[in-house]
NULUM-633514 format. One record per atom (N, C-alpha, C, O): y, z, x. Coordinates in steps of 0.05 Angstrom, whole numbers, plus 5000, padded with zeros to 4 digits. Example, Ala and Ser with C-alpha at 12.3 -4.5 7.8 and 13.67 -1.06 7.14 Angstrom:
BEGIN
488651565264491051565246493451565264493451695285495551425257497951435273500151575258502351615268
***
This chain:
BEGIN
789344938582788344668574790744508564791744578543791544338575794044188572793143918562792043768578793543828536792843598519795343328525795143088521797743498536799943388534799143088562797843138582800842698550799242598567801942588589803942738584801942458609803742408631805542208623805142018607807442268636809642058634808741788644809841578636807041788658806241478670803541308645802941088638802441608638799641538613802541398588802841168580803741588583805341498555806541198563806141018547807841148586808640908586806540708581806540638558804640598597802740448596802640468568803440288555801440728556800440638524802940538511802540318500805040618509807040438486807140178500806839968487807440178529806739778534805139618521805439398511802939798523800339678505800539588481800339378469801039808475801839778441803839598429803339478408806139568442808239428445806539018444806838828428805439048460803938788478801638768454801438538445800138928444797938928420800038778398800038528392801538948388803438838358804338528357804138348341805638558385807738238386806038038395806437828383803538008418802637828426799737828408799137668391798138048418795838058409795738008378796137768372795338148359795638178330795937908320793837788313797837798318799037558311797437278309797537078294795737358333793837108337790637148338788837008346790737378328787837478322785837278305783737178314787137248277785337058266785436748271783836608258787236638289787136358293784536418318782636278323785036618329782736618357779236658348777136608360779836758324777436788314776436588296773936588292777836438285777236158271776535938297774335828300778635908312778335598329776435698352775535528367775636008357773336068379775435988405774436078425777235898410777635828437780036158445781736278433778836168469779336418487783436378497784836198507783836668488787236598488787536638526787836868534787536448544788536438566790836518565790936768569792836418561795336538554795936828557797136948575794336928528795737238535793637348557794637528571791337288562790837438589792237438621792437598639792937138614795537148636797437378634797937508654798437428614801137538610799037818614800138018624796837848607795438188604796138318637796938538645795337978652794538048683797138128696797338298714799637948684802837998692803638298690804538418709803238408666804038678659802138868674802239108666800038808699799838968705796139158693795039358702795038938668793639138653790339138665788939328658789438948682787238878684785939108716783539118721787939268732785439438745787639688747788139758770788739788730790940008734789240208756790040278779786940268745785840568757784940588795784340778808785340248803784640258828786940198846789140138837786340228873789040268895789839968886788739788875793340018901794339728904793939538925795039318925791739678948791739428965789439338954788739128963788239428938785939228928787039078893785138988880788839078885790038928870791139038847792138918827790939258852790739518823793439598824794939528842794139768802796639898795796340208809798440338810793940338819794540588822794140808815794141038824793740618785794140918762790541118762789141188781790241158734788541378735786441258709787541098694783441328704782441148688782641248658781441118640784641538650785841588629788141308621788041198599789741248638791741058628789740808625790140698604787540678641786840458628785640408599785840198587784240658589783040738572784640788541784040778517787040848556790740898532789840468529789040328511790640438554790440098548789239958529790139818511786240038539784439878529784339948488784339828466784240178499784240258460786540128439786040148415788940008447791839878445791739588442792639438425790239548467789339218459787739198439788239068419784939348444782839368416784139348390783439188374785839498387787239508364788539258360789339238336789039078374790538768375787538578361787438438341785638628378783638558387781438558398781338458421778838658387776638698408775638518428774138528448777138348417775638078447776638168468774938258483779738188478780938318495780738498512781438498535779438698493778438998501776239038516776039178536773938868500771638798518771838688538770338728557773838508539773738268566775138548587774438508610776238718585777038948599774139118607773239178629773239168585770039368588769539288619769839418639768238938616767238818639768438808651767838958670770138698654772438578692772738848698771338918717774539068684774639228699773939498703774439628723772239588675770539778683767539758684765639868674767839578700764739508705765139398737765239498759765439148725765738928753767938968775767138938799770039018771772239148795770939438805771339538827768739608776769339848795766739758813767139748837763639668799762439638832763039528844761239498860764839408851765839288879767439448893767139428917769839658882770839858885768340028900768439938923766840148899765640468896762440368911760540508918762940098910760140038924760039708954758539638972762539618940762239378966763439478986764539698986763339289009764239259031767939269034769139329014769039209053771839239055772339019058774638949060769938809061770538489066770138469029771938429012767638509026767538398994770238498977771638338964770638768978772638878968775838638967776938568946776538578990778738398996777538158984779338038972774738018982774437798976774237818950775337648936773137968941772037968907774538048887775837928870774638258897775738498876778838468873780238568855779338328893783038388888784038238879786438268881783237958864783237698848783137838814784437778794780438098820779638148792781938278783783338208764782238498797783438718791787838668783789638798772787338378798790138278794790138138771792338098760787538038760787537898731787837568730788237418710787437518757787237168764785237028767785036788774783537188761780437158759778437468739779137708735776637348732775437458708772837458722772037268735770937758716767937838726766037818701766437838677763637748717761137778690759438048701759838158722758138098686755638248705753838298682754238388660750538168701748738068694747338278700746738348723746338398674743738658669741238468648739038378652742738478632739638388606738938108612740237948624736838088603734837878609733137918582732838128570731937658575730437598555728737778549728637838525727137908566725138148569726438338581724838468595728638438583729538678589732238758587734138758603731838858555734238978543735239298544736539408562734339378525735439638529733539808555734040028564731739658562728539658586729939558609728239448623732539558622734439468633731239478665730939288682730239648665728639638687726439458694725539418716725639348670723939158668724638868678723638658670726738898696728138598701726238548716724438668728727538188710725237938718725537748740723737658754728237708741729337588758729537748784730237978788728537478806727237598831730337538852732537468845729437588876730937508906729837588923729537828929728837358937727037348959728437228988729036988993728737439005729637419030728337199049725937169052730137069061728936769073730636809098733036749094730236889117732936959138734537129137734437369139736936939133739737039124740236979105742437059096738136779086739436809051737436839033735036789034739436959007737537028993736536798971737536578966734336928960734636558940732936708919730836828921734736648895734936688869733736608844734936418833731736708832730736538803730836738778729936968779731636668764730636828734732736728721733936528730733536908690734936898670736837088667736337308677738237068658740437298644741837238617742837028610741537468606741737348569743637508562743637738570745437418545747537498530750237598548751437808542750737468566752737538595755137498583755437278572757137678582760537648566760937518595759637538616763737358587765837318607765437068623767136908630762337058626762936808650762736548642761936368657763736528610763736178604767336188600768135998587769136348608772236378614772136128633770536118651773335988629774335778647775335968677774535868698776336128678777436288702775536478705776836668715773136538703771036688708771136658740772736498751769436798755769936768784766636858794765436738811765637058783762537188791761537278772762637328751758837308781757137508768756037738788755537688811755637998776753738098789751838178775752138278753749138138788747238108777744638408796744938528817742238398773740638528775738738428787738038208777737038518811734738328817732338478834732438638854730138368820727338478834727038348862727438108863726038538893726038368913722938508919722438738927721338338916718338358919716438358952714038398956717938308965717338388987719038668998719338649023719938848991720339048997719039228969718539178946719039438984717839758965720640018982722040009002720340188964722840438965720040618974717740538973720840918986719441018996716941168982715041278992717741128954716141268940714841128924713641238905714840768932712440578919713740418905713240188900715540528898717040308868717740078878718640028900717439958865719139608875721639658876722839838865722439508889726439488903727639268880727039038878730439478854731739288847734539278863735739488869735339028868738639058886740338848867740038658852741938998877745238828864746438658882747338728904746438418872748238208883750438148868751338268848751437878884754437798885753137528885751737438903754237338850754037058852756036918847756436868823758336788871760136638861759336438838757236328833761636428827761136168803760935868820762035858842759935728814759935448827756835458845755735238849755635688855753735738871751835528872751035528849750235298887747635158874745935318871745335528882744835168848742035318829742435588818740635758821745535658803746835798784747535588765748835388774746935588741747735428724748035648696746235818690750835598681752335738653750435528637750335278635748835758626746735608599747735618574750035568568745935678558745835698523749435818523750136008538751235688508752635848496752736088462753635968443752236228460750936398440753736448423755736588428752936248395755336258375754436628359752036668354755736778354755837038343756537038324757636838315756337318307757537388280760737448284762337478266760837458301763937528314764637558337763137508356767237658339768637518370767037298380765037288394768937048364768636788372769336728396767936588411771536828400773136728425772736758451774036648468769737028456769737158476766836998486764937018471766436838510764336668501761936948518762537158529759236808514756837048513755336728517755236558500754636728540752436528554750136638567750336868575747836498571745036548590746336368609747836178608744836528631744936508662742736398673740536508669743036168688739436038693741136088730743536068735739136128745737536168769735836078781733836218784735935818791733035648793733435538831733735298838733435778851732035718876735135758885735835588902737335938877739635928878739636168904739036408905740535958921741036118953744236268954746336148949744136458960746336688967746536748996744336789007748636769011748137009034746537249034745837379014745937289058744937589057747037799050746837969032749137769067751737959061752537959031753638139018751637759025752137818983750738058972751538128950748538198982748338408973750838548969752938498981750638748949753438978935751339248936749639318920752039348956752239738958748939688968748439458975747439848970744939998988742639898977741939878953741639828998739539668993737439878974736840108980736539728949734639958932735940128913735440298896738639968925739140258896741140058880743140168869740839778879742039648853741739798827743939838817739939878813739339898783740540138786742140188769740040308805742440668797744740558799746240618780746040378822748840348812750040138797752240038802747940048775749139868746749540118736751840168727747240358736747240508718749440688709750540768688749640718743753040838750754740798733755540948715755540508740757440418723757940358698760140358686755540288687754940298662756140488640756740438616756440798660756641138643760840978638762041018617762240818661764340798653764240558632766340558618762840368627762940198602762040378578761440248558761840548577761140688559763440868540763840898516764640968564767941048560769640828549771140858530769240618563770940288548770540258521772540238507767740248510766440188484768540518464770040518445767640708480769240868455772040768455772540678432774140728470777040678466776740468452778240458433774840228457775339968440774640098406775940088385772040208411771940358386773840468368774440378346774940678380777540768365780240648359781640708340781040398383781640198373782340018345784439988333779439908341778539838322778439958301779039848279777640188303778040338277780740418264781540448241782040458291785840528284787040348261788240418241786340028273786439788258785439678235785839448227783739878222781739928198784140098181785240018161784840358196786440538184789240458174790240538154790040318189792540218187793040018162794740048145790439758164790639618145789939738121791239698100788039898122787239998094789640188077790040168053791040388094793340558092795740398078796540508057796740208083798540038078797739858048799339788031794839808049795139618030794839808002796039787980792040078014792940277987794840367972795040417948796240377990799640497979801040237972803040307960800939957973801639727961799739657925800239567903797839737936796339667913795439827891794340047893796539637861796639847845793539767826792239557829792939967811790939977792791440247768791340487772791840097739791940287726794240507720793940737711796740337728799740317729799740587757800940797754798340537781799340697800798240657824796540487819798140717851797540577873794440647881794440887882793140607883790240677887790340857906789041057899791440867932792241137946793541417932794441607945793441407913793041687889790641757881790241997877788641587877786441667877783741707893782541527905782942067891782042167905779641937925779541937950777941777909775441677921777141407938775641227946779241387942780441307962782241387988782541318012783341607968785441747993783641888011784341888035780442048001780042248012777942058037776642168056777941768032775441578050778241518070777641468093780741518066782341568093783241828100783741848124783441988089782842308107779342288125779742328149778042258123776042198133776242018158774942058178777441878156777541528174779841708194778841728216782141818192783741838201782442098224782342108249781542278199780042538221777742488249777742598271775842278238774342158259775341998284774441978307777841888268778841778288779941958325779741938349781242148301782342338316781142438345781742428369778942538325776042708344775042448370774742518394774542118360772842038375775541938395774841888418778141918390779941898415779442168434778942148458779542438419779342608445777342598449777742718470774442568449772142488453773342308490774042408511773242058482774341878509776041918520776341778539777642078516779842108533778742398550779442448574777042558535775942728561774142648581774042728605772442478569769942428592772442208605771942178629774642078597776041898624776942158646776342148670778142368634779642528653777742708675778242768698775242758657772642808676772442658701772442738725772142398689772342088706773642128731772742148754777042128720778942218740778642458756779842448777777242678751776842868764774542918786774243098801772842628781771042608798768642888796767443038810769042838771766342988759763742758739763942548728761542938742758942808731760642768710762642908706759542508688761342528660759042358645759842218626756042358652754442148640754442278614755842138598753942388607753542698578756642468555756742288538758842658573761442568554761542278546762342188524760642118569760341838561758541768536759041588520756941898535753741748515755641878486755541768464757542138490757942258468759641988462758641788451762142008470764941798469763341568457763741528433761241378472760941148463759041188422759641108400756541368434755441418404757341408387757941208374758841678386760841788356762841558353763041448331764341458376766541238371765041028358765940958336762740888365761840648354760740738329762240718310759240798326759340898293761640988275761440968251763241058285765141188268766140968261766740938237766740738281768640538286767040378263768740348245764340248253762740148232763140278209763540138188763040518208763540678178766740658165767440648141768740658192771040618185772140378178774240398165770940038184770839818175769039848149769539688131767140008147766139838128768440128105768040088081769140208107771540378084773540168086774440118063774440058102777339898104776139708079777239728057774039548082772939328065772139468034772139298016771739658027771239758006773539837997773639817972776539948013778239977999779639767989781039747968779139638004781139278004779639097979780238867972777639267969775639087951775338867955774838777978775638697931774538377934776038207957775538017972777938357952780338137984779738218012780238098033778038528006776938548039775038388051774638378076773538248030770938048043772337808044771037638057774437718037776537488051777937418082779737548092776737198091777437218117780737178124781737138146781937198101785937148102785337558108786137628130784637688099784737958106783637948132781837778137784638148155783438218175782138388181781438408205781038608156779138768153776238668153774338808161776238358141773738308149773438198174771138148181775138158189774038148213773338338237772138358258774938468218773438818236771238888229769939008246770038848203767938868195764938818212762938948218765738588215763638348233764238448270762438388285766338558281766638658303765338968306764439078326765539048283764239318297761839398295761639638302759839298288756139288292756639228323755539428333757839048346756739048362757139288376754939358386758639408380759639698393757239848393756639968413755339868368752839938367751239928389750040118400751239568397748739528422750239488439748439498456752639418455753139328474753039578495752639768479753139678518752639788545750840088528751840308525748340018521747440098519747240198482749240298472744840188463745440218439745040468430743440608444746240608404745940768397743040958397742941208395741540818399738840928403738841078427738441318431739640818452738940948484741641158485740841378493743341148481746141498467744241678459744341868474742341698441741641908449739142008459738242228458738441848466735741878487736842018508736142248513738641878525740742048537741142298539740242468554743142308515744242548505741542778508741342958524740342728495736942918493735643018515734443228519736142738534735042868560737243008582736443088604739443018576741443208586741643448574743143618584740243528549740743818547739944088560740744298551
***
């Protein structure tokens, strides 16, 4: 069992990290005060290469393996969770079904914009009535010829109020067909941005990550090609679900991430800060809440970094995923909320950046699926 990473994994991550400290970091809390989305450094994310490492280069990718995007993503997290997430979606989500499930036309048309980082993906699962019930979707597509035509909602969609957003892919009930065994047919489409009767709704102000916008999706008689279908007819909702098991792997690296950046600030300021003529990192009900922070940390990186290498091995990895995302996102909440308790009264100050990790790591909880549905999962894989 060889823990040791590759010469090509280690590079990427000190890039990362490198690219986290000097660009990311720096501008964390102006991005989180003024809400407006840093274009800038995602340009420069897309220059270096960071936005589809794990897929081939004729489709716009670096090549690499989805261990090194995952070194990535956890690096930026640590800069910033807006970042990290906007990675979850474009590219372990949205580049891979298009990867693993479109066409070689969609593939060239869609994917190699994303994967180059000159364009940015949404993808549309939840709906007002169907959240963690991802099956209960509402929104229909009803075949008229050769096009399809589109109505419903989509609620809480990252990514596609980016000025450089480019698609969505979306979930959808088609009511004149049935699967062989009765069920109604959900399929996955492809909705360019600009589409008629696609309209970017509600913008949804949050408790945090300002910057990353989170809009409803209105659908009102919005005609598509037929060829806009993505992968086999009937089997849209298994391959969100698919993909989903790799947003899941995303959420733990952003996780641990985040928590690294808990550790770090809290580590530094203990050993700065005195109480009682000595540094409060002498005393036990502090030092021993970062032996703790540090140990979890540890565990929920090799946590994600196995179910990625699973990934890479082209093995089942739904199991390691539910683990990676559960333990990292919790850990990642318990470890902000220690950063803010050690930082005391100056940790609930927004000049500290502990509280803004604070307010970032509850969502890790619900996003691609919440702690609840982890182990529903988990339970029914034993």
């Amino acid at each position: 069992m060889d823990f040791q990473l590759t010469e090509e994994q280690e590079m990427i991550r000190k890039m990362s990290r490198e690219f986290s400290d000097e660009v990311i970091a720096p501008r964390a809390k102006e991005m989180e005060e003024t809400g407006e989305p840093p274009y800038d450094i995602i340009s420069k994310m897309a220059e270096l290469g960071l936005m589809g490492i794990p897929f081939p280069e004729e489709y716009g990718g670096s090549g690499g393996d989805w261990v090194s995007q995952l070194l990535c993503t956890e690096e930026i997290s640590r800069g910033d969770v807006t970042l990290g997430t906007l990675l979850d979606v474009t590219t372990g989500i949205v580049c891979q079904e298009l990867y693993v499930f479109g066409t070689e036309e969609q593939k060239r048309q869609w994917m190699v914009p994303l994967a180059q980082g000159k364009e940015i993906g949404a993808f549309g699962l939840t709906e007002p009535n169907a959240g963690s019930d991802a099956g209960a979707t509402q929104t229909t597509a009803v075949l008229e010829g050769d096009t399809w035509v589109v109505n419903g909602t989509k609620q809480f969609i990252s990514n596609m109020g980016y000025k450089n957003s480019s698609l969505v892919i979306i979930t959808a009930r088609c009511p004149q067909f049935k699967r062989e065994d009765g069920k109604g047919v959900i399929n996955t489409f492809v909705v360019p941005k600009g589409t008629s009767g696609f309209t970017i709704g509600m913008h949804w102000d949050k408790m945090g990550l300002s910057s990353y916008p989170t809009n409803e999706l209105v659908f009102q008689d919005c005609r598509i090609p037929r060829d806009y279908l993505l992968g086999r007819d009937g089997r849209g909702f298994a391959q969100h679900l698919q993909v989903l098991e790799t947003g899941r792997i995303f959420i733990g690296a952003i996780a641990v991430g985040l928590a690294q950046a808990c550790f770090d600030a809290s580590l530094a300021y203990a050993k700065q800060r005195y109480q009682f003529g000595q540094p409060i990192y002498s005393f036990q009900a502090v030092s021993f809440k970062l032996a703790d922070m540090a140990m979890n940390i540890a565990l929920a990186r090799l946590m994600y970094l196995k179910a990625a290498w699973i990934k890479d091995e082209g093995l089942p990895h739904s199991l390691e995923a539910s683990y990676a995302k559960l333990f990292s996102s919790e850990m990642a909440e318990r470890a902000a909320s220690d950063a803010v308790q050690i930082h005391g009264g100056y940790g609930y100050m927004t000049d500290y950046a502990v509280s803004r990790y604070y307010k970032a790591a509850k969502l890790l909880q619900i996003i691609e699926g919440t702690s609840e549905i982890q182990r529903y999962v988990i339970s029914h894989n034993l």
